[in-house]
C-alpha positions in Angstrom: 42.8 101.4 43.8 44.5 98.9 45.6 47.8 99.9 44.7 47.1 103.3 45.6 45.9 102.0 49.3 49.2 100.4 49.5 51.1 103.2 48.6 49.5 105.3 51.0 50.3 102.6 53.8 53.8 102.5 52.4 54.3 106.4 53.0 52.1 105.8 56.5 54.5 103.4 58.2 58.0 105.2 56.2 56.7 108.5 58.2 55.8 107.1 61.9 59.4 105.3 61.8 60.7 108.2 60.5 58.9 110.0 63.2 59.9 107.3 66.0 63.1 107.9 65.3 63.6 111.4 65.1 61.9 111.1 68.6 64.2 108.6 70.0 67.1 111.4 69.1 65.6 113.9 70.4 65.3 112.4 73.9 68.4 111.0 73.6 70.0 114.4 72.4 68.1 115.9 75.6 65.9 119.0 75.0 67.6 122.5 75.7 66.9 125.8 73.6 70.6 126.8 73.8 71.3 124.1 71.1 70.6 125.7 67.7 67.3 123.6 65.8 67.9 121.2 63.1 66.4 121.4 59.6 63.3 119.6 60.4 62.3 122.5 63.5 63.4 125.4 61.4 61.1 123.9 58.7 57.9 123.0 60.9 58.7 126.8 62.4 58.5 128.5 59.6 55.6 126.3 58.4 53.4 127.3 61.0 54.0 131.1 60.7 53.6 130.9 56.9 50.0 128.9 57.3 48.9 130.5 60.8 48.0 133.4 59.0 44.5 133.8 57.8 44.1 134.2 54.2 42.3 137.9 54.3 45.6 139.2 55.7 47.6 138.0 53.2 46.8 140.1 50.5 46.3 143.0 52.9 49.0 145.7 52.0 50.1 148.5 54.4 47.8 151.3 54.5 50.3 154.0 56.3 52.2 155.6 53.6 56.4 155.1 53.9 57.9 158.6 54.9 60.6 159.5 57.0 58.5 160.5 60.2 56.9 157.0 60.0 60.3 154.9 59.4 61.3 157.3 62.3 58.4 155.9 64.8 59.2 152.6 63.3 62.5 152.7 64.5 61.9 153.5 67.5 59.5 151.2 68.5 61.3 148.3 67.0 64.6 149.1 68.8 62.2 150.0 72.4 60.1 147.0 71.7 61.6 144.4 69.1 66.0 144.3 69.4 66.2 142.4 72.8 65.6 139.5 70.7 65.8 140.9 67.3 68.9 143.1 67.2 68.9 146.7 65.7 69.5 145.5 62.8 67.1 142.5 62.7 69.8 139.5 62.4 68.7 138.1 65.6 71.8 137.9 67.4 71.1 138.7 70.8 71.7 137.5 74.4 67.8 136.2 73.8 67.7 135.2 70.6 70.6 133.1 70.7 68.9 131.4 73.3 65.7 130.9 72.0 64.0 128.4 70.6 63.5 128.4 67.4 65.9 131.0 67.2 64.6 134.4 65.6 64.8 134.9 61.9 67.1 137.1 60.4 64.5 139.8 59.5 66.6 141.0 56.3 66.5 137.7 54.2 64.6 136.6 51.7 62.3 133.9 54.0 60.6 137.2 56.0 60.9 139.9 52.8 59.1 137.7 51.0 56.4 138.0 53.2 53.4 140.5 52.2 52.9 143.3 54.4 49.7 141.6 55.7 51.6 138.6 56.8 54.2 140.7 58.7 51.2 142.6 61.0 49.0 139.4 61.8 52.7 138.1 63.1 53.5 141.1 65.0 49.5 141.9 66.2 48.9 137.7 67.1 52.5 135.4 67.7 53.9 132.6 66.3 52.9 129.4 68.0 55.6 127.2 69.3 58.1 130.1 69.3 59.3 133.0 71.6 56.7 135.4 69.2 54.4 137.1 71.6 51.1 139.2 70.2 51.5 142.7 70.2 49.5 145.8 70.0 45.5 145.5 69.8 43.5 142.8 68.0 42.0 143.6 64.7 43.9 145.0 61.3 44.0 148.9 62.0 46.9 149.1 64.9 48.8 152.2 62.9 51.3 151.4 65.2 52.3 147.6 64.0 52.0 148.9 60.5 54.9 151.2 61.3 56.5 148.7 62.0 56.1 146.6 59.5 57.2 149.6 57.3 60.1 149.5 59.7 60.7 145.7 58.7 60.9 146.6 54.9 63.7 149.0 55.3 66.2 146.9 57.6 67.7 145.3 54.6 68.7 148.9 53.7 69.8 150.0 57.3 72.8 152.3 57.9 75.3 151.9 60.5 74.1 155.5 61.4 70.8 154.6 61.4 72.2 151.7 64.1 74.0 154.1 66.1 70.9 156.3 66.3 69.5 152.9 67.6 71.5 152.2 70.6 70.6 155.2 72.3 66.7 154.1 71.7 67.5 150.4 73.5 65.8 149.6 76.6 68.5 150.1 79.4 69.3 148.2 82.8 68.6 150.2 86.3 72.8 150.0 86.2 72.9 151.8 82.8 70.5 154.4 83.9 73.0 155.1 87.1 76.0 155.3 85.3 73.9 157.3 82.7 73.0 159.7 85.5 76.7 160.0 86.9 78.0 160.8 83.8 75.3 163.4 83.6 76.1 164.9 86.9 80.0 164.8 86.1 79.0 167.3 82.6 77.2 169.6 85.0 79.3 169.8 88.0 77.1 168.1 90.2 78.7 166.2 93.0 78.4 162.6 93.1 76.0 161.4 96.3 77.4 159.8 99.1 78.3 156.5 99.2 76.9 154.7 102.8 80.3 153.5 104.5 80.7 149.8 104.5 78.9 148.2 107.3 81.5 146.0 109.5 80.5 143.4 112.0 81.4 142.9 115.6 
């Protein structure tokens, strides 16, 4: 018993120097969410999104059958909703996700596949702590609309570029995008383009 005691103290005071130290780089290192995490964040991310769901929704499986009108909505919410920080094609390599911290998961691999399907809608309905994960849609395990989209999530492995292309056209758009959308429009039609106000010029 004792041995075991000391053992346990061994591993004790091997993890808070460990943990000093790591600390001691960090500060030192400075904290910024443009660097990209180390092993140990990535780990303690993933950690906490694999245990922060409860264990009911884990063996939950997706109660809206797959077809192509539902991939459809899918789609469209995920690239209305999701590819500021997710991409289209759910690598995560965005203006945002680049920036984030820890930086988005690349949807397609193994680590978020793996997942089951009641995994993937108690992370989209509740967050990830710690991370740039908000909650969407409405509490409980019946949103129709998150289970599109974890429906959505199974097929991005499989995405085509035409798929992608389909995509863009469904991304949120600046006010400046929307203008020269509108111009262009205009130009098609034959509409003339409205009047710019002259410069203003100071006495």
């Amino acid at each position: 018993m004792r041995h075991l005691i000391f053992a346990l103290g061994i591993c004790f005071v091997a993890f808070v120097i460990a943990a000093a130290c790591y600390a001691g780089w960090m500060i030192h290192r400075g904290f910024s969410t443009r660097s990209a995490p180390g092993a140990l964040e990535s780990s303690l991310a993933l950690s906490i999104r694999n245990r922060a769901c409860p264990s009911r929704f884990r063996s939950m499986r997706n109660p809206v059958a797959v077809t192509p009108e539902v991939l459809r909505e899918g789609m469209e919410h995920w690239a209305d909703h999701c590819s500021p920080c997710h991409a289209n094609n759910g690598n995560g390599e965005t203006m945002y996700g680049r920036t984030m911290y820890p930086r988005p998961p690349d949807m397609r691999r193994k680590e978020t596949q793996d997942m089951s399907d009641g995994e993937l809608y108690y992370t989209i309905q509740n967050g990830v702590p710690l991370s740039g994960m908000p909650a969407f849609g409405t509490p409980g395990d019946n949103d129709l609309d998150s289970w599109k989209l974890v429906a959505f999530i199974r097929h991005l492995p499989s995405l085509s570029q035409v798929e992608e292309i389909q995509m863009e056209k469904m991304n949120p758009k600046s006010p400046e995008e929307l203008d020269e959308e509108q111009e262009e429009e205009n130009f098609l039609q034959g509409n003339p383009a409205p009047a710019q106000p002259p410069p203003a010029h100071h006495h």
